[in-house]
C-alpha positions as CSV (number, residue, x, y, z in Angstrom):
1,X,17.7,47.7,39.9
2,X,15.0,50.1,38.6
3,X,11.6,48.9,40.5
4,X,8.3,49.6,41.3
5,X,7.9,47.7,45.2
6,X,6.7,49.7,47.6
7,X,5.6,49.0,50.9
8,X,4.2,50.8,54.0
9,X,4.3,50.4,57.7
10,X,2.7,52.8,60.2
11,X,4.2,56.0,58.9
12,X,6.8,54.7,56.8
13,X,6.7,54.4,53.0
14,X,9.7,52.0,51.4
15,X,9.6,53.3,47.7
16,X,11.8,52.7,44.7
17,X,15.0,55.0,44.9
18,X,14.8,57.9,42.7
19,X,17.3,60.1,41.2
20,X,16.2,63.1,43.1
21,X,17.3,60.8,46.4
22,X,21.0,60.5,45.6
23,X,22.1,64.1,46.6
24,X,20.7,63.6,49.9
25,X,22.7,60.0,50.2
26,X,25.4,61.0,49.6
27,X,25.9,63.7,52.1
28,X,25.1,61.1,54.5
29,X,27.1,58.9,53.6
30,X,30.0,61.7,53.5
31,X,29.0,62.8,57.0
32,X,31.5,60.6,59.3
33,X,29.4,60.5,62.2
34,X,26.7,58.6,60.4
35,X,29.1,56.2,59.0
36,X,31.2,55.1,61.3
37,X,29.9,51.3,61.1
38,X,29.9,51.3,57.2
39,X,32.5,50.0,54.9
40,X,35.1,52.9,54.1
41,X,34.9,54.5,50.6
42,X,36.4,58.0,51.1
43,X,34.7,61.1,50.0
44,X,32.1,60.6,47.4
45,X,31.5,63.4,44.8
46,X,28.3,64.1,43.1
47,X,29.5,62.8,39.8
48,X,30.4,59.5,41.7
49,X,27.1,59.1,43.3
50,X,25.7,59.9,39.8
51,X,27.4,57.2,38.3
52,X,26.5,54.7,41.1
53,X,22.5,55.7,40.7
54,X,23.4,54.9,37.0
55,X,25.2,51.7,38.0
56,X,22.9,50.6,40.4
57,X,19.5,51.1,38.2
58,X,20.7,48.1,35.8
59,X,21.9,45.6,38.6
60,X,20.0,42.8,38.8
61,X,20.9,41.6,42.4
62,X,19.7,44.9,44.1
63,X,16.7,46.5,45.5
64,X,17.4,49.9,47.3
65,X,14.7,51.8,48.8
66,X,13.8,55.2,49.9
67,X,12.7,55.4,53.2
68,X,9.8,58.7,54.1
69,X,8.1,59.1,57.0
70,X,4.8,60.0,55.9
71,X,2.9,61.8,59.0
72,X,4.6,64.6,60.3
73,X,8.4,65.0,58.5
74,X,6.8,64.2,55.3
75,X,10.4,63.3,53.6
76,X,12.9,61.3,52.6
77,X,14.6,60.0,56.0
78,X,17.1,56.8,55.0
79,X,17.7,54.4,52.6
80,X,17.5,50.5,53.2
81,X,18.4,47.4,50.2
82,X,17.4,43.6,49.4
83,X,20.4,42.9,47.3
84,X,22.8,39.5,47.1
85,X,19.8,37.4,46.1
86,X,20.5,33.4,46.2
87,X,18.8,29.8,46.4
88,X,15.7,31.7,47.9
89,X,17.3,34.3,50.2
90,X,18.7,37.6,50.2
91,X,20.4,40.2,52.8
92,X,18.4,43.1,54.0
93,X,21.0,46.0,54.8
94,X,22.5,49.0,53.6
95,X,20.2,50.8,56.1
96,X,20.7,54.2,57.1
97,X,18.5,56.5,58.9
98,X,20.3,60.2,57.8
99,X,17.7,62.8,58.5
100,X,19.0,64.0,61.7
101,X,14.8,64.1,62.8
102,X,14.2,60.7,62.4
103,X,16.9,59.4,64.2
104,X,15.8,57.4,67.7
105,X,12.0,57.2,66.3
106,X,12.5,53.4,65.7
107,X,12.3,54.0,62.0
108,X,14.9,51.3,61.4
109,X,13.1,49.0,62.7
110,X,10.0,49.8,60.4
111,X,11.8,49.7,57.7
112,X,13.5,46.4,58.4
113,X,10.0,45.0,59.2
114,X,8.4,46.1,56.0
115,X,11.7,45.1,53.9
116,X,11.6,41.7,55.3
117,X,7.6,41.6,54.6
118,X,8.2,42.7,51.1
119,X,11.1,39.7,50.8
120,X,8.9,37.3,52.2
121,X,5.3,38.1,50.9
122,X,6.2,39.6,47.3
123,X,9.9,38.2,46.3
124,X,8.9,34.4,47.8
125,X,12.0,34.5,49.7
126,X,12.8,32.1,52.2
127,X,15.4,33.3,54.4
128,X,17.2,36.8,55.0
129,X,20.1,37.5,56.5
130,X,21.5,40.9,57.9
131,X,24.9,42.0,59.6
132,X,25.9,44.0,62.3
133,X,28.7,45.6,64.3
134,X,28.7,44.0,67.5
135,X,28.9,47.8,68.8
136,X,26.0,49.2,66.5
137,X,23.4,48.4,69.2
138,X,20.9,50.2,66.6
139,X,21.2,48.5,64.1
140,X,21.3,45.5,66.3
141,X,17.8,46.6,67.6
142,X,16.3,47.1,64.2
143,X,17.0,43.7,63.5
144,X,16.6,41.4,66.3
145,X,13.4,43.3,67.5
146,X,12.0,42.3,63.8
147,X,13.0,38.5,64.8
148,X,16.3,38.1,63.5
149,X,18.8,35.8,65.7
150,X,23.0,35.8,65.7
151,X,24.1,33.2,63.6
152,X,27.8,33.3,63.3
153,X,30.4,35.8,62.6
154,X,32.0,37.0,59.6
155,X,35.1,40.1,58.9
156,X,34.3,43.0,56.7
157,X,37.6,44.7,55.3
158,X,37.7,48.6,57.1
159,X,35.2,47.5,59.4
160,X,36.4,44.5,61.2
161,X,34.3,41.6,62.8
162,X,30.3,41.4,62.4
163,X,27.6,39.6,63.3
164,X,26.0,37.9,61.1
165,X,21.9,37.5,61.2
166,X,19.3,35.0,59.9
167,X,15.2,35.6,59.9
168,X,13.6,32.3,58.3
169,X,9.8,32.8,56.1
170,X,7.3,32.5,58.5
């Protein structure tokens, strides 16, 4: 959904997605290495990531977010989503770190702490959930350093079984 949230943390910057964004998306999302824990959609072309952005700015049950670091790459590093809003919760995820500089720099985790502090504090939410390969210890960090806990379990077509994780409103 178009938006205007934004929300900073350290130097981080979660910002509506813009079009300018997409081209930069999608070659990570082409790039095998960085997806091997995502759902598999095959090659995507820039007239299907065009007509995603277009999809994706009138959905109502979606917030995605650019992710910058703001100090020293200055740049668009990731991407990260509140989306699947319902009875006061949501699921944080859709969080990938692409630029190859950020990676290891606990950027992640930012950006799941100021997503979840953008749920909570501005959307009212009272619960978020999040899931997890059992074998993506990164994206396990990101989220259980930020106070999520393993919940249950849950299988994703193409991806197999993951864990799924809970934060409640402080």
């Amino acid at each position: 959904m178009d938006h205007a949230y934004h929300i900073s943390r350290q130097d981080l910057l979660l910002r509506p997605l813009k079009r300018e964004d997409i081209e930069s998306l999608r070659r990570w999302r082409n790039d095998p290495a960085k997806t091997k824990f995502l759902r598999k959609i095959g090659e995507i072309t820039p007239q299907m990531q065009e007509q995603w952005f277009e999809a994706y700015l009138t959905d109502p049950d979606i917030l995605i977010f650019g992710i910058e670091e703001t100090a020293r790459l200055k740049r668009l590093i990731g991407s990260i989503a509140v989306y699947d809003f319902r009875d006061g919760s949501a699921e944080i995820g859709k969080l990938q770190i692409g630029d190859d500089e950020a990676l290891g720099r606990g950027f992640g985790s930012l950006a799941v702490a100021a997503a979840a502090e953008l749920g909570f504090q501005t959307l009212g939410l009272k619960k978020l959930t999040a899931s997890a390969h059992p074998a993506n210890a990164a994206s396990h960090r990101c989220f259980t350093k930020n106070g999520f806990t393993v919940t249950g379990h849950h299988e994703t077509p193409g991806i197999g079984t993951e864990d799924e994780l809970e934060l409640a409103a402080p």
